[in-house]
KOLKOL-95157 format. One record per residue (C-alpha): residue number from 1; residue in three letters; y, z, x. Coordinates in steps of 0.05 Angstrom, whole numbers, plus 5000, padded with zeros to 4 digits. Layout:
! KOLKOL-95157
<resi NUM, resn ALA, north Y, up Z, east X>
...
//
This chain:
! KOLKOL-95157
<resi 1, resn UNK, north 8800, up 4204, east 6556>
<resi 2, resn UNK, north 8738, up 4231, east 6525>
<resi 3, resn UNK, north 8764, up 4223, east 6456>
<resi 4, resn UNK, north 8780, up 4152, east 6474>
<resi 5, resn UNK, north 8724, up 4130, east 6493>
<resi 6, resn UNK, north 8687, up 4170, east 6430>
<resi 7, resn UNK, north 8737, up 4127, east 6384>
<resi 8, resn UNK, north 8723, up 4056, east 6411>
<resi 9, resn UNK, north 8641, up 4077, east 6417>
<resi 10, resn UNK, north 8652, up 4090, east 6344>
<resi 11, resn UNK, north 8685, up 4021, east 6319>
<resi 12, resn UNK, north 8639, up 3990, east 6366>
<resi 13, resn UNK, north 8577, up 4014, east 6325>
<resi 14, resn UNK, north 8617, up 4000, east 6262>
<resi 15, resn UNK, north 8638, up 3931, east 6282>
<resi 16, resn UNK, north 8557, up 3920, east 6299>
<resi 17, resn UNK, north 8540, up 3943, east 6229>
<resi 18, resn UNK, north 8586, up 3892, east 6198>
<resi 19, resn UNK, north 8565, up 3841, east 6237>
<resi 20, resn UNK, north 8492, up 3866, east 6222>
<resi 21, resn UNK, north 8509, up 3857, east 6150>
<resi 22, resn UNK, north 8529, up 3794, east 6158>
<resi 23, resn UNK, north 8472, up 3767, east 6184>
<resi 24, resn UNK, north 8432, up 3800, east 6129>
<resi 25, resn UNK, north 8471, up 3776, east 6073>
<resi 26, resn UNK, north 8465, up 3704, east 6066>
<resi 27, resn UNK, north 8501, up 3697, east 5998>
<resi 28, resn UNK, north 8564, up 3690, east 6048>
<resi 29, resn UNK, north 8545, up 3616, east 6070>
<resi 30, resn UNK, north 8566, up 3585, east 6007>
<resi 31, resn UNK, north 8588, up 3639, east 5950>
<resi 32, resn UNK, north 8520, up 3630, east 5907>
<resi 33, resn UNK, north 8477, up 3694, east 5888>
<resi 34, resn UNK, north 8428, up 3724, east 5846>
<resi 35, resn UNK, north 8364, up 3711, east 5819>
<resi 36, resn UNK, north 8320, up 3669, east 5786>
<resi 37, resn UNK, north 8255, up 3671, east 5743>
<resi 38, resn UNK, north 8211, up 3617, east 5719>
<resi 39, resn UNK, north 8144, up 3624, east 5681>
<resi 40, resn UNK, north 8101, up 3570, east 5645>
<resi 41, resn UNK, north 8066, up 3501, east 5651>
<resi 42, resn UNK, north 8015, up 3499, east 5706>
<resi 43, resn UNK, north 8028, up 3412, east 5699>
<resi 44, resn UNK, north 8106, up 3434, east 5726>
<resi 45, resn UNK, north 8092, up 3488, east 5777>
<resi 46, resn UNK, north 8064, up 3456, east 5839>
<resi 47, resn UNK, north 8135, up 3406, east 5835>
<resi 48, resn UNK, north 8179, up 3471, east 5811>
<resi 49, resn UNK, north 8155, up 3498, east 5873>
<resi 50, resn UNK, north 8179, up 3447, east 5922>
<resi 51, resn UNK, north 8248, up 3454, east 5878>
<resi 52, resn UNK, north 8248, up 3529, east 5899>
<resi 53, resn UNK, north 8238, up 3527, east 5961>
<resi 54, resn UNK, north 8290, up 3476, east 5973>
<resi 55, resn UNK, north 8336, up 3503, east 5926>
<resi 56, resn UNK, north 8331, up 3570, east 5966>
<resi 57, resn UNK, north 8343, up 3535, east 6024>
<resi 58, resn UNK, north 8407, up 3508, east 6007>
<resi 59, resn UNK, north 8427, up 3576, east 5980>
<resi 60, resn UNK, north 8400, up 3631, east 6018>
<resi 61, resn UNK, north 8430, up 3682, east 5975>
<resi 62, resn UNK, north 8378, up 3666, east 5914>
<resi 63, resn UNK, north 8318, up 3693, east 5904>
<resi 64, resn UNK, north 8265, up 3639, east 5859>
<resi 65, resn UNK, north 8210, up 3679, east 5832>
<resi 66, resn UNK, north 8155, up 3627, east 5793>
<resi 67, resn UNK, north 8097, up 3642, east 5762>
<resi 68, resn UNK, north 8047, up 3595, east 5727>
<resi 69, resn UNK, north 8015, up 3611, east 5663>
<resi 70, resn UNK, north 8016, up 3560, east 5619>
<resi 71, resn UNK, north 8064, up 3519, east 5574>
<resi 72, resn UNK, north 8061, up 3566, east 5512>
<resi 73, resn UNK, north 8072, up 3633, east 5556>
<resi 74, resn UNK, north 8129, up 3602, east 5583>
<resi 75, resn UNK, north 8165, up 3585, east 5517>
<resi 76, resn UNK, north 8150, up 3651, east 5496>
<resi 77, resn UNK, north 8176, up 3683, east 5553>
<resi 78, resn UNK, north 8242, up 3644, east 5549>
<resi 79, resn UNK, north 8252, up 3654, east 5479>
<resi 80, resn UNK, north 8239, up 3731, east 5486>
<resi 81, resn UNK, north 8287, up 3733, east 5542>
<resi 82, resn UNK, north 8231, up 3755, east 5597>
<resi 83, resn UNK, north 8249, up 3694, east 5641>
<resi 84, resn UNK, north 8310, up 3656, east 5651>
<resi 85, resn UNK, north 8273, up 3590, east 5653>
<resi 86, resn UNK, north 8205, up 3572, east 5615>
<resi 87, resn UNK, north 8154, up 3506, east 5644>
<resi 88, resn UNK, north 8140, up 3465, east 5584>
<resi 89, resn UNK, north 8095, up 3406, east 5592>
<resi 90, resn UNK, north 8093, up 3389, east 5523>
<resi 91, resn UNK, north 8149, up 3360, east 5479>
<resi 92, resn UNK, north 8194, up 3425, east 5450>
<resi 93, resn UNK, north 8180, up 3438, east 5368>
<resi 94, resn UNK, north 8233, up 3439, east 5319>
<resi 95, resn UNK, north 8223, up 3516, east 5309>
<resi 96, resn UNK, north 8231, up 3536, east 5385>
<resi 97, resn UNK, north 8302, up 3485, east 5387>
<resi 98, resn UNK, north 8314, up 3532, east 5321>
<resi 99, resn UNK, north 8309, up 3590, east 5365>
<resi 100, resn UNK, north 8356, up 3571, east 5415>
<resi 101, resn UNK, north 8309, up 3534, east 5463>
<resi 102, resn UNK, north 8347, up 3486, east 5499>
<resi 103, resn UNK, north 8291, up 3425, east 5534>
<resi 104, resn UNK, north 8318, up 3398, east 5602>
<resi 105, resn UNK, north 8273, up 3337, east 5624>
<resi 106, resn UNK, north 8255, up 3344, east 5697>
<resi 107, resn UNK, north 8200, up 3303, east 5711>
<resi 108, resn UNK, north 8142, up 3260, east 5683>
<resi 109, resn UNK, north 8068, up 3266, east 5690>
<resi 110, resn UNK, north 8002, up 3251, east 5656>
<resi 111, resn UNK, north 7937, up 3288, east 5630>
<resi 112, resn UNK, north 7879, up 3258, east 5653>
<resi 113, resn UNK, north 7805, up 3256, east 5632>
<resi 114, resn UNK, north 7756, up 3279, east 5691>
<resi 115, resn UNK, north 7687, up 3280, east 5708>
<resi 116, resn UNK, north 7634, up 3303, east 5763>
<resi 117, resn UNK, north 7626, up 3255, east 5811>
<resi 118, resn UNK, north 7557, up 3263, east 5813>
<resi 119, resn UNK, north 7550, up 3250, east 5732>
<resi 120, resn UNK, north 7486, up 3209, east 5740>
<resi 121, resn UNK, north 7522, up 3157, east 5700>
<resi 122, resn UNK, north 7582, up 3161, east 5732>
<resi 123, resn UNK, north 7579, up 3083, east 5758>
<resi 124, resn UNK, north 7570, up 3058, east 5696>
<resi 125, resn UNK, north 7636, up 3101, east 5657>
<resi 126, resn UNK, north 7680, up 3077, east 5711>
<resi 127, resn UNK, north 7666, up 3012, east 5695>
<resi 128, resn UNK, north 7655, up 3013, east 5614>
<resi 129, resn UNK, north 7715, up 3082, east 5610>
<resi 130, resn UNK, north 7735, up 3123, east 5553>
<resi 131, resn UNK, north 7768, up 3096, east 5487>
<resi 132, resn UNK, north 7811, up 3134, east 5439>
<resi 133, resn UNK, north 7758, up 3131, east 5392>
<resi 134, resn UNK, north 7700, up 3153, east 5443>
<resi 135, resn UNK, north 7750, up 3207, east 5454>
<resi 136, resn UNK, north 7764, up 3226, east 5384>
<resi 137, resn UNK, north 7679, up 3229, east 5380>
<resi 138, resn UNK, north 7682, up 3271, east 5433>
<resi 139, resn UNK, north 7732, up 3323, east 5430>
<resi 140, resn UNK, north 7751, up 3320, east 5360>
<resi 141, resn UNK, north 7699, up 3304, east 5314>
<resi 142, resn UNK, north 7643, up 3318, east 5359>
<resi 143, resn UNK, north 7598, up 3258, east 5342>
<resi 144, resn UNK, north 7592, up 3243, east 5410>
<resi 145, resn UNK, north 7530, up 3287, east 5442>
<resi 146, resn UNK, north 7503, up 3235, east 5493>
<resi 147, resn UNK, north 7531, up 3206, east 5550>
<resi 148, resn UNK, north 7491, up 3144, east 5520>
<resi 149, resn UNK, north 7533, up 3143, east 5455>
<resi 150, resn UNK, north 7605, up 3132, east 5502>
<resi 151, resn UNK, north 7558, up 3075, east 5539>
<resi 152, resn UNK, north 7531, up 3037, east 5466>
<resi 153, resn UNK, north 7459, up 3055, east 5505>
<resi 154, resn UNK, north 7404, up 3096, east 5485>
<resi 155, resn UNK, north 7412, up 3142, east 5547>
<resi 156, resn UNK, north 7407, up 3215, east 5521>
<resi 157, resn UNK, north 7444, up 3258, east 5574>
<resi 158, resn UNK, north 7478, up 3305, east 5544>
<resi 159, resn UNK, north 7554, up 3314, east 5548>
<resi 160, resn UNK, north 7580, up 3378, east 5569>
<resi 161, resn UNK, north 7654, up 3385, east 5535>
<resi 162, resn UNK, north 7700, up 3429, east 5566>
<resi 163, resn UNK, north 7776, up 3445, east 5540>
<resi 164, resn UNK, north 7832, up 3488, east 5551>
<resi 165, resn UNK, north 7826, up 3567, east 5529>
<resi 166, resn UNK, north 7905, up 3579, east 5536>
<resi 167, resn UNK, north 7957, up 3546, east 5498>
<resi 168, resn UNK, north 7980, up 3492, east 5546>
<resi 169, resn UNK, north 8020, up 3431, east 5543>
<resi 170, resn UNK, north 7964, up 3386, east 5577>
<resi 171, resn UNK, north 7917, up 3400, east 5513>
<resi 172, resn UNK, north 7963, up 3396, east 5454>
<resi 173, resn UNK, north 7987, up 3332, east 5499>
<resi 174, resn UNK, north 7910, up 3303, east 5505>
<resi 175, resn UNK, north 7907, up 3326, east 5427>
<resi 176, resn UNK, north 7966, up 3282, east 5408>
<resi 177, resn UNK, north 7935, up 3218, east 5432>
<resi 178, resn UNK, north 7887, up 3229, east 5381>
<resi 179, resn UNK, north 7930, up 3251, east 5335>
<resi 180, resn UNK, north 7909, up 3316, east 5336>
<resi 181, resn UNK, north 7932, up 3383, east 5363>
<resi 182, resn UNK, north 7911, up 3433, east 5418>
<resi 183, resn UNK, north 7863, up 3479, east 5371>
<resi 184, resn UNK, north 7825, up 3417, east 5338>
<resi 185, resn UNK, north 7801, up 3401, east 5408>
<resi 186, resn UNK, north 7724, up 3422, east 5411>
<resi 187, resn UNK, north 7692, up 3444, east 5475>
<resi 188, resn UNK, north 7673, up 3504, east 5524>
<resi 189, resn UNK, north 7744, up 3532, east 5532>
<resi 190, resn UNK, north 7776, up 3544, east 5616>
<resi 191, resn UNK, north 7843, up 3585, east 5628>
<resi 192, resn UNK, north 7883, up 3545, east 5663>
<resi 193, resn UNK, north 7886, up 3473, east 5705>
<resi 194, resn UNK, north 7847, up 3501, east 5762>
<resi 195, resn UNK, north 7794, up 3532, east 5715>
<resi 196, resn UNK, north 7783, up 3466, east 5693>
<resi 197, resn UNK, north 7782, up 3429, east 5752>
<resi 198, resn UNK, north 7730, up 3476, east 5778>
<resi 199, resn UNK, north 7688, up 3473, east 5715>
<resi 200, resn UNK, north 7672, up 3402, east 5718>
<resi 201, resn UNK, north 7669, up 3407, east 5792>
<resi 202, resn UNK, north 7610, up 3462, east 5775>
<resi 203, resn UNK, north 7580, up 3410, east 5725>
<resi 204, resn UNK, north 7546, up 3346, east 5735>
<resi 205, resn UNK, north 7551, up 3327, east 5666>
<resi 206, resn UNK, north 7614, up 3357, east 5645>
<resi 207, resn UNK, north 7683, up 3320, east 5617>
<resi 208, resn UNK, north 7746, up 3352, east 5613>
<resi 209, resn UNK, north 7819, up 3341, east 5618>
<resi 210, resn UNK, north 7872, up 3357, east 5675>
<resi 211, resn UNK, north 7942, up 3349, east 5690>
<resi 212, resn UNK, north 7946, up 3294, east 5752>
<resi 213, resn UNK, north 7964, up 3348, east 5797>
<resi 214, resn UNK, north 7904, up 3389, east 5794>
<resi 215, resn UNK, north 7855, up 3321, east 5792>
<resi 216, resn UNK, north 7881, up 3290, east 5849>
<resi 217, resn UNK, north 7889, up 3322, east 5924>
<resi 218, resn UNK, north 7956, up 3326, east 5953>
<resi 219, resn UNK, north 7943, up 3305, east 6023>
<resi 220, resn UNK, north 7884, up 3251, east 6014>
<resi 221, resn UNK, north 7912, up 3228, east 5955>
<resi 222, resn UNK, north 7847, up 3221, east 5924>
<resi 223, resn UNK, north 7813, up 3253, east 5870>
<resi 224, resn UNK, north 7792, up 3321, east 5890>
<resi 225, resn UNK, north 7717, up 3327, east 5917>
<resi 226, resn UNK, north 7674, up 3323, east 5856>
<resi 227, resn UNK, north 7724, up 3296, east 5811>
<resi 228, resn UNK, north 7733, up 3226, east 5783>
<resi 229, resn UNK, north 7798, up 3221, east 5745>
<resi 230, resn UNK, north 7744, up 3166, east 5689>
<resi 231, resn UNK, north 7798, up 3104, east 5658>
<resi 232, resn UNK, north 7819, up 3100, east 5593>
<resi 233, resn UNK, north 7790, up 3030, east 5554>
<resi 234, resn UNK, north 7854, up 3006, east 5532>
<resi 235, resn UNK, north 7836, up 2956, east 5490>
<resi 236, resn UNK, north 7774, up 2986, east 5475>
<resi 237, resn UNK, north 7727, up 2925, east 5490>
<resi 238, resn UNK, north 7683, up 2967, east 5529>
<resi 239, resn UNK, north 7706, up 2942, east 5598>
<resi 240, resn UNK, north 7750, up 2962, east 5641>
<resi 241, resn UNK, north 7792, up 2906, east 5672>
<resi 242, resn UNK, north 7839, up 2894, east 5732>
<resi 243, resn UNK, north 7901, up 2908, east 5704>
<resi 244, resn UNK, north 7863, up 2981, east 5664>
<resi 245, resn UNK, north 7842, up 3005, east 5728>
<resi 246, resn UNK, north 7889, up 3050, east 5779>
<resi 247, resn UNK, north 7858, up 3112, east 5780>
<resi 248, resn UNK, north 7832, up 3113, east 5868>
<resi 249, resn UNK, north 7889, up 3143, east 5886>
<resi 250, resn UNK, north 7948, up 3193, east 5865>
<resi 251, resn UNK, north 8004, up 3133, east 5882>
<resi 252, resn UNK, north 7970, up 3080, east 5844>
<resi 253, resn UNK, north 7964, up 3122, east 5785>
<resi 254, resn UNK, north 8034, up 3150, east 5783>
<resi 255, resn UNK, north 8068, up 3081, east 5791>
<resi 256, resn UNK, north 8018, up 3058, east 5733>
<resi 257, resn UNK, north 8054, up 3103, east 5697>
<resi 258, resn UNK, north 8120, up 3091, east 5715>
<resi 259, resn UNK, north 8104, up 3020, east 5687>
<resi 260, resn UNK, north 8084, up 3040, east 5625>
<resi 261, resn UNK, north 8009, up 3015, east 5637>
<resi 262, resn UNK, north 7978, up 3081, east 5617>
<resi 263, resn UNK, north 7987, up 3101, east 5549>
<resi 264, resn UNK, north 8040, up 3172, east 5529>
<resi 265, resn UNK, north 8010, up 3207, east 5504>
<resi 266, resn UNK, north 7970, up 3233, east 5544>
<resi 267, resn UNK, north 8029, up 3219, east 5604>
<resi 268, resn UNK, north 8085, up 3266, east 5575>
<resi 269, resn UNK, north 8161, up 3289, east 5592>
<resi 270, resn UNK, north 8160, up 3362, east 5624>
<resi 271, resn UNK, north 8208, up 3410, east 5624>
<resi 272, resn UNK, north 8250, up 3468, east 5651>
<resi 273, resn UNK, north 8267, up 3501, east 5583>
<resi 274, resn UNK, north 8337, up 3555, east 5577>
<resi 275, resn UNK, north 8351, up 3602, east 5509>
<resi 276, resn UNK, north 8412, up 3575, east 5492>
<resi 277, resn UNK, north 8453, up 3540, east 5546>
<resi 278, resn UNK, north 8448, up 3583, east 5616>
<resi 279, resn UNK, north 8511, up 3624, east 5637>
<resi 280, resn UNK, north 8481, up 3655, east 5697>
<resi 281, resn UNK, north 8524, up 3609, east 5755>
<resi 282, resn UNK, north 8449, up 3611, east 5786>
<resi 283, resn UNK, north 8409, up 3580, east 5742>
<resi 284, resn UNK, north 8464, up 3522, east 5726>
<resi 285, resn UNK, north 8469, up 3502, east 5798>
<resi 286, resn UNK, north 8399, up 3506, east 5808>
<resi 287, resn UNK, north 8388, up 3462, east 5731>
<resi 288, resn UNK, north 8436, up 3411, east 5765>
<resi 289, resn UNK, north 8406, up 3411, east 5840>
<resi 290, resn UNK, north 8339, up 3393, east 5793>
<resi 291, resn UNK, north 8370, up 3332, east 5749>
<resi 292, resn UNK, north 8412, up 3306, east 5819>
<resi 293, resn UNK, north 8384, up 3313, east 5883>
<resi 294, resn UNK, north 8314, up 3354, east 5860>
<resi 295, resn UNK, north 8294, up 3286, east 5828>
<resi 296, resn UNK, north 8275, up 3258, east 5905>
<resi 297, resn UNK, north 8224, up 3317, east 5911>
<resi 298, resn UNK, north 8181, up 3283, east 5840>
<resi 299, resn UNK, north 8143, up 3222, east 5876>
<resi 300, resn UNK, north 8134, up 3255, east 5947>
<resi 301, resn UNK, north 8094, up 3313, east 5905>
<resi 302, resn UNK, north 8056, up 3271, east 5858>
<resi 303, resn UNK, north 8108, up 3264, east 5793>
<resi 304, resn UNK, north 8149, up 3216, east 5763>
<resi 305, resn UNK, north 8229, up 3218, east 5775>
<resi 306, resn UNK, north 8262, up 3207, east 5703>
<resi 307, resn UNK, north 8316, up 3153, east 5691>
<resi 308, resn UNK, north 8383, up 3159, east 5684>
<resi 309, resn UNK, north 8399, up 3174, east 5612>
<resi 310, resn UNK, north 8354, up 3220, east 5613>
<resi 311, resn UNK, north 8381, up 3257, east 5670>
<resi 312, resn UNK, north 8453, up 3250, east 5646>
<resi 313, resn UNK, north 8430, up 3292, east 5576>
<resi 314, resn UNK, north 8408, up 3347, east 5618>
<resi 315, resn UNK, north 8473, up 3344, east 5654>
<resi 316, resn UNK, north 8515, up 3343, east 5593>
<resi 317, resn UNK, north 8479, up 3403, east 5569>
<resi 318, resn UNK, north 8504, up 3436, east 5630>
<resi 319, resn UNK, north 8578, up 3413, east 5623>
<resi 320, resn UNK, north 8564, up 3380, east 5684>
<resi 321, resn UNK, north 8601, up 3310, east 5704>
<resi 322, resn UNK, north 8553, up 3270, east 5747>
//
């Protein structure tokens, strides 16, 4: 009787640690497991995020682990193999596709141009804004010294330039509406969006350049306190009219751009970047859930959803029917 009772104590505890380890495995809800790693474009990280964590969700058994560090670390980490996915918020250049870089388009954004919003002469550069070729006299050639030389005044504030110190997509982006590229850009050089941000947050008569997601907040939908996200003169008439001017809030801006009204560059493609076409059964599913369902995540976070053809390359990249 003793021995009985020994036994069934016995596959009692064993049938608890099976159901124990169960309940700690969660790759047994639906099959999928493993891991993945992202690195790259800060412009791409606060959406890739919200992918991630609803990705995971869906498939308890894999683990997401993102890190932000800009668009050039994270084509060199996917090209060297570090990272099974690389944020690239820039278009992909002929030498990387060489490499085996294969570009999925995930989303759509835009750099901005930003400025304290206590700039003295902040009133007046909301309404008169910044041409290319203020911008090129700015940035590029530095001609531009005075506030009063964007304004056609005599006012002789200075202008503080600030640019990006790490090789990002939002630069060489901002650089390409010029005509330019990321290193001809002049200016006090920030690591990263945030940097930035808090530079010409810091300084009342700085002007810099940030992706949308870092100029506006995500909950008030405004610009964030001490930013103005400054228009871009179109036309370059010195005025900024009706139809030039959508920059109050996050929404009006992003379905500006979805309408073409803001010029690309500086709005730009980003994307989730593979070396040569993913085999890990991870990454593919979670590549798809991004170019399907993913895509309703883009305008609740502040992004732009792609359209269709677009979406069906990626998926034909995968081998996937949609």
């Amino acid at each position: 009787m003793k021995r009985t009772i020994t036994f069934l104590l016995a596959i009692s505890i064993l049938m608890m640690c099976v159901s124990c380890g169960k309940k700690q495995n969660p790759q047994t809800k639906d099959g999928l497991s493993g891991s993945i790693t992202i690195s790259g474009a800060f412009a791409l990280y606060p959406l890739a995020v919200k992918w991630a964590e609803e990705f995971q969700a869906m498939h308890p058994g894999v683990r997401i682990d993102l890190s932000a560090g800009g668009a050039g670390k994270g084509m060199t980490d996917v090209l060297a193999d570090v990272v099974d996915l690389g944020m690239v918020s820039r278009e992909v250049y002929p030498p990387e596709l060489e490499k085996g870089a294969v570009p999925f388009a995930s989303a759509k954004d835009a750099v901005v141009i930003t400025i304290n919003a206590d700039n003295p002469l902040a009133d007046k550069l909301m309404k008169h804004g910044i041409s290319q070729e203020a911008a090129t006299k700015i940035w590029i050639t530095g001609e531009y010294t005075t506030w009063g030389q964007v304004l056609g005044t005599n006012d002789n504030t200075p202008i503080h330039v600030y640019t990006r110190s790490d090789a990002c997509g939002a630069a060489e982006t901002f650089a390409l509406w010029m005509g330019k590229k990321q290193e001809d850009l002049l200016g006090t050089a920030v690591f990263g969006d945030p940097g930035l941000a808090s530079a010409i947050q810091a300084d009342k008569l700085g002007i810099g350049l940030n992706n949308i997601g870092y100029a506006y907040d995500e909950k008030s939908r405004k610009p964030n306190q001490g930013l103005l996200v400054c228009p871009i003169d179109r036309d370059n008439d010195g005025v900024i009219t009706s139809d030039e001017y959508f920059y109050d809030t996050k929404d009006d801006f992003i379905a500006a751009v979805a309408e073409d009204k803001y010029p690309s560059p500086p709005a730009r493609d980003l994307y989730l970047v593979s070396h040569g076409t993913p085999k890990n059964p991870a990454v593919i599913a979670f590549l798809e859930y991004v170019l399907t369902d993913g895509q309703k995540q883009n305008v609740p976070v502040g992004y732009i959803s792609l359209n269709e053809e677009k979406l069906q390359k990626g998926l034909e990249k995968l081998g996937v029917k949609n």
